[in-house]
C-alpha positions as CSV (number, residue, x, y, z in Angstrom):
1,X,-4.3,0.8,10.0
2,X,-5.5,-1.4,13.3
3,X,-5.1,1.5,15.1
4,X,-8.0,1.9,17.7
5,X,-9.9,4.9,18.4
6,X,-7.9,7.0,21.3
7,X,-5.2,5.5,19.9
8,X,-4.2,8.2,17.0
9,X,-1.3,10.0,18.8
10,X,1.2,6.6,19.7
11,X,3.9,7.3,17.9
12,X,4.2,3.2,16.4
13,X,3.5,1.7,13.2
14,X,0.0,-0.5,13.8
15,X,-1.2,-2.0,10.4
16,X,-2.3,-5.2,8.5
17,X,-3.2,-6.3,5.6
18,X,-5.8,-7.1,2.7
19,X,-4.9,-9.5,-0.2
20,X,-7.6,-8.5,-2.4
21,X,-8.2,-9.1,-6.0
22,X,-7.6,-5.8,-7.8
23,X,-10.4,-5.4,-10.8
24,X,-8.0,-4.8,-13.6
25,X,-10.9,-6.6,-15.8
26,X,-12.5,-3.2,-15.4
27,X,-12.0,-0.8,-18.5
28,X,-13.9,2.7,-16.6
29,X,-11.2,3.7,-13.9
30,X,-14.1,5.3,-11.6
31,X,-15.6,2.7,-11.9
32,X,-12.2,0.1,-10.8
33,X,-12.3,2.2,-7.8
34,X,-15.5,2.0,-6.5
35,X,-14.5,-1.9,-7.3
36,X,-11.9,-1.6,-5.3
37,X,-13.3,-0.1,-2.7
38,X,-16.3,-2.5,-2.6
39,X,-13.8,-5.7,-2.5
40,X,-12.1,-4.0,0.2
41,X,-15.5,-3.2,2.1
42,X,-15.9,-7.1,1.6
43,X,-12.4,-8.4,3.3
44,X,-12.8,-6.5,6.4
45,X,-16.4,-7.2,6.6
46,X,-14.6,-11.0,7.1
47,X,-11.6,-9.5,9.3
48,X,-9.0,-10.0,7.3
49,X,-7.2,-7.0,8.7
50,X,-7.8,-8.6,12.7
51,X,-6.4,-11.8,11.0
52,X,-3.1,-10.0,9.6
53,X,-2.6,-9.0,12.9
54,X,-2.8,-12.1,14.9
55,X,-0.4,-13.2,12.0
56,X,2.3,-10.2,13.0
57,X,1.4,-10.8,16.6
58,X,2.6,-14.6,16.5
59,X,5.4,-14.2,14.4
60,X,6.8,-11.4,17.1
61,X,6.4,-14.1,19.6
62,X,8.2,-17.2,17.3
63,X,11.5,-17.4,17.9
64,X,13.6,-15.8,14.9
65,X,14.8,-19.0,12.8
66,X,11.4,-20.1,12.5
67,X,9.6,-16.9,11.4
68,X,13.0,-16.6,8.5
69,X,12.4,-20.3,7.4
70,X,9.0,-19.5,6.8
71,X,9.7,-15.8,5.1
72,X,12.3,-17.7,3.2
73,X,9.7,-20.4,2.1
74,X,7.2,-17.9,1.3
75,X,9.5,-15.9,-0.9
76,X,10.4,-19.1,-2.7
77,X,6.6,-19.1,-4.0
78,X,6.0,-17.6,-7.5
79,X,4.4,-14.4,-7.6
80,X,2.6,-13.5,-10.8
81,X,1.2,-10.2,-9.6
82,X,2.3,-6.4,-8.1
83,X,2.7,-5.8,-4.9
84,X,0.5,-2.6,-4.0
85,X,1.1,-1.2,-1.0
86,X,-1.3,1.8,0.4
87,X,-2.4,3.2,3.0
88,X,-6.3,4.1,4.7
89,X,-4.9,6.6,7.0
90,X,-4.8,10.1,5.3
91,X,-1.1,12.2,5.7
92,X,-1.4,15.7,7.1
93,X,-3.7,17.7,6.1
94,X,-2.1,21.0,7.1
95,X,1.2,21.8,6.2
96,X,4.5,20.7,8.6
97,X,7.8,22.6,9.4
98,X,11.0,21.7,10.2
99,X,13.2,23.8,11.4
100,X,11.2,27.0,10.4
101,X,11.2,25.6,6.9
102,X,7.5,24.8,5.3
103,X,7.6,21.2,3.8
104,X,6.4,21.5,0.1
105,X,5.7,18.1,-0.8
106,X,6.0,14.6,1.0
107,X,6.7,11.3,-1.2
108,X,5.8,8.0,-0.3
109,X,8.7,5.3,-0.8
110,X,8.1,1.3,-1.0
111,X,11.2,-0.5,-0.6
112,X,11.3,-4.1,-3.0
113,X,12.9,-6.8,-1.7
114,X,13.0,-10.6,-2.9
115,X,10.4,-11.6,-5.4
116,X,8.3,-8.6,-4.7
117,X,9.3,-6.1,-7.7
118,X,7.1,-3.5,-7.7
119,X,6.3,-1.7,-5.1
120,X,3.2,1.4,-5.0
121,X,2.4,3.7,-2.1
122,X,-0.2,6.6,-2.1
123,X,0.1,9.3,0.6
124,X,-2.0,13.0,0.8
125,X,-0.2,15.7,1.9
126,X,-2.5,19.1,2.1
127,X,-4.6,18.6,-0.9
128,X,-2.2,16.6,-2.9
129,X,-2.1,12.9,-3.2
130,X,0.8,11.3,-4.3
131,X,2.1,8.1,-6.0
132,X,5.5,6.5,-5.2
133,X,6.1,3.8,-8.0
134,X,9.5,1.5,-7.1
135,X,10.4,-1.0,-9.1
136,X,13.4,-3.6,-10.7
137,X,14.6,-2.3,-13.7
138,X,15.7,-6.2,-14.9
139,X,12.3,-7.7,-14.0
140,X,10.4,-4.6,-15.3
141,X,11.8,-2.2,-17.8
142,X,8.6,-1.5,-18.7
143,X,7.5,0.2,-15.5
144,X,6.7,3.1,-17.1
145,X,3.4,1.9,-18.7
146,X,2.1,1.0,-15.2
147,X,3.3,4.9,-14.1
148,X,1.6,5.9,-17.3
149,X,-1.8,3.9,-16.8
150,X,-2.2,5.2,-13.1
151,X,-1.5,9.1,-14.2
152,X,-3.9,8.7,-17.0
153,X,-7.0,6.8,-15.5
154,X,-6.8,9.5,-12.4
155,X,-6.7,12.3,-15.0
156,X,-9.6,10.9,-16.1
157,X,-11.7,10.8,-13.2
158,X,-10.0,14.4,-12.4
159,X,-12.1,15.2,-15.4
160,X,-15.5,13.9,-14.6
């Protein structure tokens, strides 16, 4: 989220993003997180985010054909890795209604598209957190291994 302080309460979509190299090398899953969080710490340290959203910013001021050619380019590249999507801004933490009904659960959805296959969001809702996993059955029929890995190495820092 680039969303400034003051700012929590407009109703619009504000984020970036951070490319950063997740530490699958890293056999202790507490330990790949505080990895991950450090390597994170690290790219906005060097604006990454800030330079994500001077990215956004031009493309919404290039006219349409340009910004396509160069999404079209891009997608043309090889990708080798998953695309994780997450979020740093927590979901309610007290529990919404609609229409005099208490929502029991919220889960997050990652749409794929192109060459990006896989697609993970993480969202809290009261005191759950929640994974989405979406993926392409004919690039990866294995998916469940990845849903496996992530239910397993959070069980086991659940445990510690």
């Amino acid at each position: 989220s680039t969303r400034s302080r003051g700012d929590e309460s407009t109703p619009d979509n504000r984020v970036s993003l951070l490319l950063p190299y997740l530490p699958v090398e890293i056999p202790d899953p507490w330990e790949r997180v505080l990895e991950v969080h450090q390597r994170l710490r690290s790219l906005r340290d060097q604006h990454e985010p800030e330079a994500g959203v001077g990215m956004t910013s031009a493309a919404a001021l290039s006219p349409f054909p340009l910004v396509s050619s160069m999404m079209r380019t891009g997608f043309r590249l090889p990708q080798h890795t998953i695309s994780t999507v997450t979020t740093n801004v927590p979901g309610p933490p007290v529990p919404l209604y609609c229409l005099g009904r208490r929502m029991v659960s919220m889960v997050p959805y990652v749409p794929i598209a192109d060459h990006v296959r896989i697609g993970i969001a993480m969202l809290s809702y009261e005191d759950t957190l929640t994974f989405g996993v979406t993926g392409d059955r004919e690039t990866t029929p294995d998916l469940h291994v990845l849903v496996d890995g992530i239910v397993e190495s959070w069980a086991e820092i659940a445990a510690r």
